[in-house]
C-alpha positions in Angstrom: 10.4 22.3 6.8 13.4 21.0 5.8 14.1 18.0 3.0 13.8 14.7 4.9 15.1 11.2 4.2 12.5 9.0 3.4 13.1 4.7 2.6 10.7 2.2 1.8 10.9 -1.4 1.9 8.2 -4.0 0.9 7.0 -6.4 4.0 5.5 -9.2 4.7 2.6 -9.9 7.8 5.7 -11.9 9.8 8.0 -9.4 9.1 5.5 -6.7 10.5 4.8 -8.2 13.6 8.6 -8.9 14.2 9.8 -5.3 13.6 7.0 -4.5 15.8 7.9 -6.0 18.4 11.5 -4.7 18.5 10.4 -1.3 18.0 8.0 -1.1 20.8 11.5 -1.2 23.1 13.1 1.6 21.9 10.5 4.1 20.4 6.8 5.3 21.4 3.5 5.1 19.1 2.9 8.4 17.6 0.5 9.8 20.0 -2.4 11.0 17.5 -2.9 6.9 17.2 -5.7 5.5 18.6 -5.0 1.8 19.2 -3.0 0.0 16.9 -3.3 1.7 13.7 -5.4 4.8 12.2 -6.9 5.4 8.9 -5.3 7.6 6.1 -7.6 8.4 3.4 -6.0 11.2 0.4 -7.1 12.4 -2.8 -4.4 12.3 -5.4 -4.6 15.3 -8.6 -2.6 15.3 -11.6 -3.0 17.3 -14.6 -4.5 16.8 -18.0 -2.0 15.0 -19.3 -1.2 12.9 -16.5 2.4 14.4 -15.9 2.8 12.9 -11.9 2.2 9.6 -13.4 4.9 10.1 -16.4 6.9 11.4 -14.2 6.9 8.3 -11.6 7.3 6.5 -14.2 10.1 8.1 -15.7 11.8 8.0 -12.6 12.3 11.5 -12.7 14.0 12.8 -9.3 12.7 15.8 -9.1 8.8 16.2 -8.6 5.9 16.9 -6.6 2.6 15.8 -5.7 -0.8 17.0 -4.6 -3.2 15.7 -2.4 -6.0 16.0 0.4 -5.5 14.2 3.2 -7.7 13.0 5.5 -8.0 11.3 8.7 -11.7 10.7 9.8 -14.3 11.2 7.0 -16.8 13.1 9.5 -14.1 15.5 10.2 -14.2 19.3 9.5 -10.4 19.1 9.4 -8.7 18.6 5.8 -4.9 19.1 4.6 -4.4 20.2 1.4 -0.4 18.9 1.0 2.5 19.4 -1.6 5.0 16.5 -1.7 8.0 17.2 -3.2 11.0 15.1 -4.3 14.0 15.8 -4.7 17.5 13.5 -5.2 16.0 11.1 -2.7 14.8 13.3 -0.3 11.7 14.7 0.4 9.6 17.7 1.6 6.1 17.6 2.8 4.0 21.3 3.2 0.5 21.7 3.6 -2.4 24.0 4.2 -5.3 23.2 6.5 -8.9 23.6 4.2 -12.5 23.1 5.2 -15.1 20.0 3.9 -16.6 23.0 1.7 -13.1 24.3 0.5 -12.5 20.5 -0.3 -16.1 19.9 -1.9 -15.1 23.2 -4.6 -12.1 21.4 -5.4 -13.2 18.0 -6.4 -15.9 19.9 -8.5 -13.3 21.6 -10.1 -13.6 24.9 -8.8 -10.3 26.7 -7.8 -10.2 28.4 -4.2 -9.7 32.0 -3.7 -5.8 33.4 -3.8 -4.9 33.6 -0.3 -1.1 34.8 0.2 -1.2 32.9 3.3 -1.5 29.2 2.0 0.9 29.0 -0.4 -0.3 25.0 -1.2 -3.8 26.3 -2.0 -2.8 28.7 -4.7 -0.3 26.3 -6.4 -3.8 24.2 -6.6 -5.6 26.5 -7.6 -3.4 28.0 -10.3 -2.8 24.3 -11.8 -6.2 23.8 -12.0 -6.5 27.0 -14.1 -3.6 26.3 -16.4 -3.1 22.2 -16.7 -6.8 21.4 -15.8 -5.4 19.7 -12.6 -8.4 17.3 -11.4 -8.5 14.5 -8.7 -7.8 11.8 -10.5 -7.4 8.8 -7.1 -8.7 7.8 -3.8 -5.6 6.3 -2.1 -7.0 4.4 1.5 -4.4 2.5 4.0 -4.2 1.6 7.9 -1.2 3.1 9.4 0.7 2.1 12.0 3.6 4.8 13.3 6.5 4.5 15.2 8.7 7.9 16.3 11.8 9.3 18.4 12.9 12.2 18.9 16.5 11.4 17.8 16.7 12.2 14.1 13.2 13.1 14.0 12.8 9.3 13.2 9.4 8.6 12.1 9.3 4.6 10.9 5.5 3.6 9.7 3.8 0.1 8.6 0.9 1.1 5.6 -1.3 -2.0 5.8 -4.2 -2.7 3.7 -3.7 -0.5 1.1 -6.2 0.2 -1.9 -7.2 2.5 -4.4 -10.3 3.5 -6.0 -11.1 5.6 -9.1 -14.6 7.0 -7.3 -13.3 10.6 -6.4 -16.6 11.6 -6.0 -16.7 9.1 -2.7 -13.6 11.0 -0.8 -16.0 13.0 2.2 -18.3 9.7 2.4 -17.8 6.9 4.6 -17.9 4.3 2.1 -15.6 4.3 -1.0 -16.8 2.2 -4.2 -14.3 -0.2 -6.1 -11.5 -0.1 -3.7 -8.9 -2.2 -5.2 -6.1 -3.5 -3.3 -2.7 -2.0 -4.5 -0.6 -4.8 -3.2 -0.6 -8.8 -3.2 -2.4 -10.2 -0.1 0.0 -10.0 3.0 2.0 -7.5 1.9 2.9 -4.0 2.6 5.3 -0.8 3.3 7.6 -0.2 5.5 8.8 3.2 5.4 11.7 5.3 7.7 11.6 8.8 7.9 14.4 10.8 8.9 16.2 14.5 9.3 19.8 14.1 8.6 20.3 11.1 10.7 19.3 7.6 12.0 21.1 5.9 15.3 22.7 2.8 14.7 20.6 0.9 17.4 17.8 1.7 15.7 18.8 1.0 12.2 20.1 -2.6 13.8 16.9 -3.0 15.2 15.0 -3.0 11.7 17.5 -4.4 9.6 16.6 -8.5 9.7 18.6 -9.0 6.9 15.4 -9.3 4.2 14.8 -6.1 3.6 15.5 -4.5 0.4 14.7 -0.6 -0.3 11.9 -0.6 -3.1 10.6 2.7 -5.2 6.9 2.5 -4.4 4.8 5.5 -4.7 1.2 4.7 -3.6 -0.2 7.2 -6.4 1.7 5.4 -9.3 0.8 1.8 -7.6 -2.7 2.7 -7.1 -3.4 4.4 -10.8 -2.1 1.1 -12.3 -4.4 -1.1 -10.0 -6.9 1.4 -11.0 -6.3 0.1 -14.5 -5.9 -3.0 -13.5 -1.8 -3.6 -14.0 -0.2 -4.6 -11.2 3.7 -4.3 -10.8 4.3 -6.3 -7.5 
């Protein structure tokens, strides 16, 4: 998978509903959504020293994340993904592991080398040498927008929240979600390959929109600690 474009933008409840509505002529729900919006649930790692959140913090272009991600919490499903960054753009691949795979790994446990999923072994080796450990439960209702021109993919993240209780991924209930965000607002994000049609880019732009650095990790980690930055 090639590097993609990736924008974010803070939004309002008005502005959501708005963009909504003028994306609804033009571009189709993704097609794995179930009514308005589905649930993402993923488990964030970083390493002994805390080096993803330096790093956000740093603004340093170049960096990666890992994470489980989830979409049901009954489901046998996971994805275990590595997000990379790189001068703006950004690169998602992942491996598909089981509830039992994912269990091992939030007891600390590396999986088995497996030539095949090169995200599992990357785990599994920075758990062995940086002590890499879940370290966040990031929790948000998406709503996701796509066209085949461009590969545009243009999302709404609603609700979202974070919680320190990494033992509570695989239940139904998390404990202590804090909300990452004031009340009433959230992300807009646009997705892209290598380019984005004018009529839809009209479409979006409503004149209020400025392009934010928000990582949901970073954002939640602080709310976690109980500094906000929005």
């Amino acid at each position: 998978m090639e590097y993609r474009v990736e924008k974010k933008f803070l939004v309002s409840n008005e502005q959501i509903l708005l963009l909504s509505a003028k994306l609804k002529t033009v571009m189709k729900l993704d097609s794995n959504q179930q009514g308005s919006a589905y649930t993402i649930r993923s488990l964030y790692f970083d390493d002994i020293y805390d080096n993803c959140m330096q790093e956000n913090e740093s603004g340093i272009d170049e960096r990666h994340k890992l994470r489980i991600r989830i979409y049901d919490p009954s489901a046998q499903k996971l994805y275990l993904e590595n997000k990379e960054k790189y001068r703006g753009y950004t690169k998602k691949t992942r491996n598909i592991i089981t509830r039992d795979e994912c269990t091992m790994i939030m007891q600390g446990v590396p999986l088995t080398f497996d030539s095949k999923r090169l995200v599992v072994n990357k785990l599994s080796l920075a758990m062995k040498t940086d002590y890499m450990r879940p370290k966040a439960i990031i929790e948000y209702d998406r709503t996701a927008f796509i066209h085949p021109l461009g590969n545009v993919r243009i999302t709404f993240d609603q609700n979202i929240s974070a919680s320190k209780s990494c033992e509570d991924f695989l239940s139904y209930d998390i404990n202590e979600k804090i909300p990452v965000l004031p009340k009433g607002m959230h992300i807009l994000e646009v997705k892209y390959d290598e380019f984005l049609s004018d009529y839809i880019a009209q479409l979006i732009e409503d004149g209020k929109l400025i392009q934010i650095a928000f990582s949901k990790y970073y954002l939640g980690r602080m709310a976690i600690e109980g500094q906000f930055v929005y």
